[in-house]
C-alpha positions in Angstrom: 81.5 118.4 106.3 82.1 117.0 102.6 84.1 119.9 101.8 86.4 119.6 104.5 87.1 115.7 103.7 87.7 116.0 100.0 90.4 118.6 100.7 92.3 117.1 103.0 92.1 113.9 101.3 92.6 114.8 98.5 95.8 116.8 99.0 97.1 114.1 101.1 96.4 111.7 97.6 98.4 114.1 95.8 101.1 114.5 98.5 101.6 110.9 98.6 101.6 110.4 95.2 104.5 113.2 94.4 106.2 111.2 97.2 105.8 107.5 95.9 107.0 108.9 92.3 110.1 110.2 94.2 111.0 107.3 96.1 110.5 104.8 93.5 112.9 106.6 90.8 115.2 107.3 93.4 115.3 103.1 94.5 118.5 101.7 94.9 116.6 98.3 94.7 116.4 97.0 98.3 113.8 95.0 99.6 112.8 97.4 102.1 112.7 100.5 99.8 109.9 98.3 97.9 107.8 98.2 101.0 108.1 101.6 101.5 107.2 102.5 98.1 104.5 100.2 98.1 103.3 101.6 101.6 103.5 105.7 100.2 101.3 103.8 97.0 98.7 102.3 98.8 98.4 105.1 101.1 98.0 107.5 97.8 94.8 105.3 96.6 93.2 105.2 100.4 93.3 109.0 100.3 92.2 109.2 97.1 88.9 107.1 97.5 88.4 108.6 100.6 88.5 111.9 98.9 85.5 110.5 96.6 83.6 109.1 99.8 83.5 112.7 100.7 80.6 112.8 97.5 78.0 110.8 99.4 77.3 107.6 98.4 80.2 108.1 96.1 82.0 104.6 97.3 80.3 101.6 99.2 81.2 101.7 103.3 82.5 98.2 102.8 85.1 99.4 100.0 85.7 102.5 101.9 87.0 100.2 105.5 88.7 97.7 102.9 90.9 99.9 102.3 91.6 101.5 105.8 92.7 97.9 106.7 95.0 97.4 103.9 96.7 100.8 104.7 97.3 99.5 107.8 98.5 96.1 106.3 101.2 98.1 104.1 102.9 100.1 106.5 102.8 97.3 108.9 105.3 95.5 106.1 107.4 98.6 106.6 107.8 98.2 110.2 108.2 94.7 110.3 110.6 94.6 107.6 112.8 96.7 109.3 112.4 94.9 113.1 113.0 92.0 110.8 116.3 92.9 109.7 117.0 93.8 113.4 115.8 90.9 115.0 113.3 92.3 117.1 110.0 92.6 117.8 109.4 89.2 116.4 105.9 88.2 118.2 104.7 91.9 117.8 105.2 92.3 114.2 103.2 89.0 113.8 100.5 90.1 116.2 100.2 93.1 113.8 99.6 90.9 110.5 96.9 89.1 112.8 95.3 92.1 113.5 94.7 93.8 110.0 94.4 90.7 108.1 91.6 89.2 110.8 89.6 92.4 110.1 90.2 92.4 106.5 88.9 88.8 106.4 85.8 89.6 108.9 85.1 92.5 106.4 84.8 90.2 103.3 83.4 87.5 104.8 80.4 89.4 106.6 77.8 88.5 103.4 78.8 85.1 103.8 78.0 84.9 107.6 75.1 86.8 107.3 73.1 84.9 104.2 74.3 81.8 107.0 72.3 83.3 109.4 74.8 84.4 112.0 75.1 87.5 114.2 78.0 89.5 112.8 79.2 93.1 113.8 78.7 96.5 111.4 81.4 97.3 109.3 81.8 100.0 111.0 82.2 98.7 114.7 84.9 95.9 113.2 86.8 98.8 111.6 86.3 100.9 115.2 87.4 97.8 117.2 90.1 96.7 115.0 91.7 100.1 114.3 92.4 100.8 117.7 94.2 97.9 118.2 95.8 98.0 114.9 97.1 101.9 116.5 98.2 100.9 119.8 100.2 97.8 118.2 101.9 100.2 115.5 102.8 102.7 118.2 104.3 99.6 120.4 106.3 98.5 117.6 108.0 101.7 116.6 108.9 102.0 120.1 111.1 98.9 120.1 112.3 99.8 116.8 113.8 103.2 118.5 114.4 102.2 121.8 116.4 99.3 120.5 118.6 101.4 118.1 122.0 102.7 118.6 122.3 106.8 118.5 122.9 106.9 115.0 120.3 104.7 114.3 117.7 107.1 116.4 119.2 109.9 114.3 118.5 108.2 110.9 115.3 107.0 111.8 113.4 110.0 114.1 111.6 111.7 110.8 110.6 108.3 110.1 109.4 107.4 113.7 107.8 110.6 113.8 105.7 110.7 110.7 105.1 107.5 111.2 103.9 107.8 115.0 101.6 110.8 114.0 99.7 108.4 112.2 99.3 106.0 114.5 98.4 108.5 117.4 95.9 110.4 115.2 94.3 106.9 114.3 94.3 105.9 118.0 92.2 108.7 119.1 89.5 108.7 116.0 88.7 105.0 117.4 89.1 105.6 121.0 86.6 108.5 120.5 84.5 106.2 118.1 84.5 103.6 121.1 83.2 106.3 123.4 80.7 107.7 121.5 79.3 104.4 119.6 79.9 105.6 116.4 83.2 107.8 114.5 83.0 112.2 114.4 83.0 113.1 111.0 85.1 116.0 111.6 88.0 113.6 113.1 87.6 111.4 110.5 87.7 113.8 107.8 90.9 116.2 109.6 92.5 112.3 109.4 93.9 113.9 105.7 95.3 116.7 106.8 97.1 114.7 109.4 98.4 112.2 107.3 99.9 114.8 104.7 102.4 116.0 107.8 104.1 112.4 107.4 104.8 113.6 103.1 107.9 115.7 104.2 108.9 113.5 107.0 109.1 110.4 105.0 111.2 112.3 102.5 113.4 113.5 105.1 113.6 109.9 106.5 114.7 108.3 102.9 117.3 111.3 102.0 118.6 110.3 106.0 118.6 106.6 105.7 118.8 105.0 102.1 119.7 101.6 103.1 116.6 101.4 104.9 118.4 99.0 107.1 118.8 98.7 110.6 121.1 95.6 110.8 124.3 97.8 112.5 122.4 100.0 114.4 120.9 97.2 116.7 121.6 97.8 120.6 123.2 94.3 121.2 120.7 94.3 124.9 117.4 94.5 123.4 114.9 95.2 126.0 110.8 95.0 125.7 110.4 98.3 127.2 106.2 99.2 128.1 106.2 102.7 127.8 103.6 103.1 125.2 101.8 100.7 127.3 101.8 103.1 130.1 101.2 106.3 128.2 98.4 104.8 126.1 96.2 103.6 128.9 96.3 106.7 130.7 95.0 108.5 127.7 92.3 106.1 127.6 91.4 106.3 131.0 91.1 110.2 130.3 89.1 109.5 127.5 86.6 107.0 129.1 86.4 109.4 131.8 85.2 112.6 129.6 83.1 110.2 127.7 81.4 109.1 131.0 80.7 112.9 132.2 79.6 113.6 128.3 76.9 111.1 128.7 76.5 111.9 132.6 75.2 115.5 131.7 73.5 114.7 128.6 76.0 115.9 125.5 76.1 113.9 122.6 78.1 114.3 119.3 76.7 113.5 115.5 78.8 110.5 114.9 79.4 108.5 111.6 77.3 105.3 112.5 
């Protein structure tokens, strides 16, 4: 469906860039209002290249998952910046750096490896494998950002959370699909614009709410690991393994991006 990806792309490139032009001549020069920026820019050139993959053959696979890693890498700066300057979340937002530079590095290095002679994954599978972990680590870590804020934090940061979340949510069930099904649905992976431009409007909610981008008073001063997300999340994926198993079971298959 090339149609379907270049326009949701590509009005997420342009949402995202309207938004990057408003937050950066409205920034009151903290260091968390540059990773935010930087985040609503890198997420404007993802969509955009994904709008020309839509052409096929238009951008190399390899360029094409680059870049879905170094999306990740860029809002996970947001996030940690901000459990940063709460003191939380410490080991998590470390584990997320791990897990989006590690596949960034697998991704480069794979011509290497293989002209070495060793086994190495497809691109594709590393991106499937390492974006769902990369999703259920960014969803973890906005839950101890909110759980572990005061009410007024919650209040300045929900749009945030939200638009944030969606993402994260959204990505989690591409790859959990894509790990079901050996391969990722083009439709899910091209409806991933459309998706993505909801968070547009939240995130300028979120900066008009919270300027500061700080969350150093609105701390809870008992900060507690809470595993909600944990909970949540493998249940979905126990739903999902099971209607993959009955899928297979009765013969269905989907056309998958392979």
């Amino acid at each position: 469906m090339p149609a379907l990806g270049l326009i949701s792309y590509g009005a997420a490139a342009v949402g995202f860039l309207l938004l990057t032009l408003l937050l950066a001549t409205s920034w009151e020069g903290r260091a968390q209002g540059v990773r935010l920026v930087g985040a609503c820019a890198v997420t404007t050139l993802w969509a955009a290249l994904l709008a020309l993959s839509s052409q096929r053959g238009a951008v190399p696979v390899p360029t094409l998952l680059l870049a879905e890693f170094l999306r990740y890498g860029a809002w996970f700066f947001v996030l940690t910046g901000l459990a940063r300057s709460a003191g939380i979340a410490v080991v998590l937002g470390r584990l997320v750096h791990v897990a989006w530079l590690g596949g960034a590095l697998v991704l480069l290095g794979t011509p290497l490896l293989e002209r070495a002679g060793w086994r190495v994954p497809e691109p594709v599978a590393v991106l499937a494998n390492a974006g769902l972990a990369m999703a259920l680590l960014g969803l973890i870590l906005l839950e101890q950002l909110f759980r572990n804020a005061r009410a007024e934090g919650r209040d300045a940061l929900k749009f945030f959370v939200i638009a944030v979340g969606v993402m994260f949510a959204y990505d989690l069930f591409v790859y959990s699909q894509a790990q079901l099904l050996s391969g990722i649905e083009p439709a899910s992976w091209d409806a991933r614009g459309l998706v993505v431009l909801l968070m547009v409007p939240l995130l300028a909610l979120a900066a008009r709410r919270n300027p500061l981008w700080s969350l150093n008073v609105f701390v809870s001063r008992h900060v507690v690991f809470y595993t909600t997300s944990f909970m949540v999340i493998g249940l979905y994926l126990l739903l999902m393994a099971g209607g993959g198993y009955l899928i297979r079971l009765y013969g269905g298959a989907w056309c998958c991006w392979r």
